[in-house]
N, C-alpha and C positions, 0 to 999 in steps of 0.2 A: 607448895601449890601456888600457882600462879594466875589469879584471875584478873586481865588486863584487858581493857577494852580500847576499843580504836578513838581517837579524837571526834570523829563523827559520833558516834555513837553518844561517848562522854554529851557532848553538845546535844542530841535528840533528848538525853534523862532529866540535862540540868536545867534545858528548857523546860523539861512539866515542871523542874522543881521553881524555876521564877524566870518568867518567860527576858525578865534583862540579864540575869545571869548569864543566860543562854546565846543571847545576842552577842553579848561581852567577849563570849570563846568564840563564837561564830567570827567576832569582828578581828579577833586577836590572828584565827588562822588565813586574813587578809593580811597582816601584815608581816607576818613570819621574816621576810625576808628584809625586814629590820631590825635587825638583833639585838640592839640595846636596845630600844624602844621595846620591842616584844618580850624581853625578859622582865624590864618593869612592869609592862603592862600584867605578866602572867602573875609574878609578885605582888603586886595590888589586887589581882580578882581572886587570890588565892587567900589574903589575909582578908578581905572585906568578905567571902562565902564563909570561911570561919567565924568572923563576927558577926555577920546576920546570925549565924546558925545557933551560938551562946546567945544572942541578943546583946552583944557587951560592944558597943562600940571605940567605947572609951581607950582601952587596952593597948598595950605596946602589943607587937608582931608578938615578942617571947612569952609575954603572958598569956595572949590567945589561943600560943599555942598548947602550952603547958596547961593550962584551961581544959583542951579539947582532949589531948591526954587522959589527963583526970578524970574526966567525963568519959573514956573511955570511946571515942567518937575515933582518935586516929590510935593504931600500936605504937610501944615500942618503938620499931626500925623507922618507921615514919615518922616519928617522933623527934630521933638522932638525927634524922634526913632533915628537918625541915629547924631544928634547934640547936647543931652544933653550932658553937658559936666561931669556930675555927673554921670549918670547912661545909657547913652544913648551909642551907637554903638562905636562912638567917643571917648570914656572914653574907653570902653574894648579893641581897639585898639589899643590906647596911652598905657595902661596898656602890654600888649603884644610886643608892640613896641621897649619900652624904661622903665619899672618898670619891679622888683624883683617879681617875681608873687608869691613869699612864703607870699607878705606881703597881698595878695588879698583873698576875698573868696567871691560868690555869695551866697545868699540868695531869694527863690524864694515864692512868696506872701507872705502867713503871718508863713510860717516852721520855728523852729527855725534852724532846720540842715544847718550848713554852708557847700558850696562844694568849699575846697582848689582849686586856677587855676593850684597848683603844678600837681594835680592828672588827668591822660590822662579821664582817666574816667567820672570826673566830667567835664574835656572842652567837651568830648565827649557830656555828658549830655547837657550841654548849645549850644551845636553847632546845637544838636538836637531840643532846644527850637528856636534857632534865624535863623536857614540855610534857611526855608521857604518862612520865611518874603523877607531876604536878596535875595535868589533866585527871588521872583516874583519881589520885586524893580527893580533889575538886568534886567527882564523881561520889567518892566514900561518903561523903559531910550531905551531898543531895540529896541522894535515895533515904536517909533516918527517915524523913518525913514523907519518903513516897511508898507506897504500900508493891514494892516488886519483889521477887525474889531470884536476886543474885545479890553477890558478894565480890567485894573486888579488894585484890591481893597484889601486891606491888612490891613486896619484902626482896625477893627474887631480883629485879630488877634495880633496888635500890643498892643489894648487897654486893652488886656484879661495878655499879656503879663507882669508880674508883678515881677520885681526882683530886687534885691540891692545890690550892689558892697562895700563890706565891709574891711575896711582897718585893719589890723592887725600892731600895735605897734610891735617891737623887743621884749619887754617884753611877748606880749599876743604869738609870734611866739616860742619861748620858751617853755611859759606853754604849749602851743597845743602838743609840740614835748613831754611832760613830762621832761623837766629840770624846777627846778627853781630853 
């Protein structure tokens, strides 16, 4: 079962949940259409509503999450989604964070077409596959404390979600550029 709400929406819930939260998605769907910028940004408001939400600020991303787990706050799938360390949410953040993103490319199911993270257009693309998911999560961790009843379900979506974070040697970044 799949219970997935629109980004607007998400954005109306998490505003009663804390009216800067809410601002934060509000400001984030202004800049979409910068991809790297917007995928840090969604990665930053996704690990800081997790740590308001434990009160733990201190915490690495992997702890927080595995934290909110425990706690029973996110499943399972979302759990894989957002803590593989390979290919999971965690990994493209770490990759954003602190790696050369000439050396990264995604690959989604079985394409061979790689999409450089160099190129706005291809985060743009991925920010388009993952914003969703990370929106309703966003949404799961809000509503604990707000007295509504629905429930929001994303397993479906994340399960369907099929991509691979592909590391490029200095040699293979070369041939890509045409030098060799």
């Amino acid at each position: 079962m799949s219970n997935e709400y629109s980004k607007s929406t998400v954005i109306d819930y998490v505003w009663l949940y804390s009216r800067y939260y809410g601002n934060q998605l509000a400001f984030l769907r202004e800049i979409e259409e910068n991809g790297g910028a917007s995928l840090v940004y969604l990665f930053n408001l996704l690990e800081n509503i997790l740590k308001s939400n434990l009160s733990d600020y201190e915490s690495s991303f992997q702890n927080i999450v595995k934290a909110s787990f425990n706690k029973g706050i996110i499943n399972k799938v979302e759990y894989d989604f957002l803590n593989n360390k390979k290919m999971g949410i965690r990994k493209l953040r770490n990759i954003f964070a602190h790696a050369n993103l000439s050396e990264f490319n995604i690959r989604f199911k079985n394409e061979k077409k790689l999409y450089p993270l160099t190129e706005n257009d291809n985060c743009q693309f991925l920010y388009s596959k993952i914003s969703n998911i990370i929106f309703n999560i966003i949404l799961k961790v809000a509503i604990l404390s707000l007295d509504v009843d629905f429930e929001v379900n994303v397993d479906n979506s994340i399960k369907s979600l099929r991509y691979e974070i592909i590391p490029f040697t200095p040699e293979d970044i070369l041939i890509d550029k045409g030098i060799e």
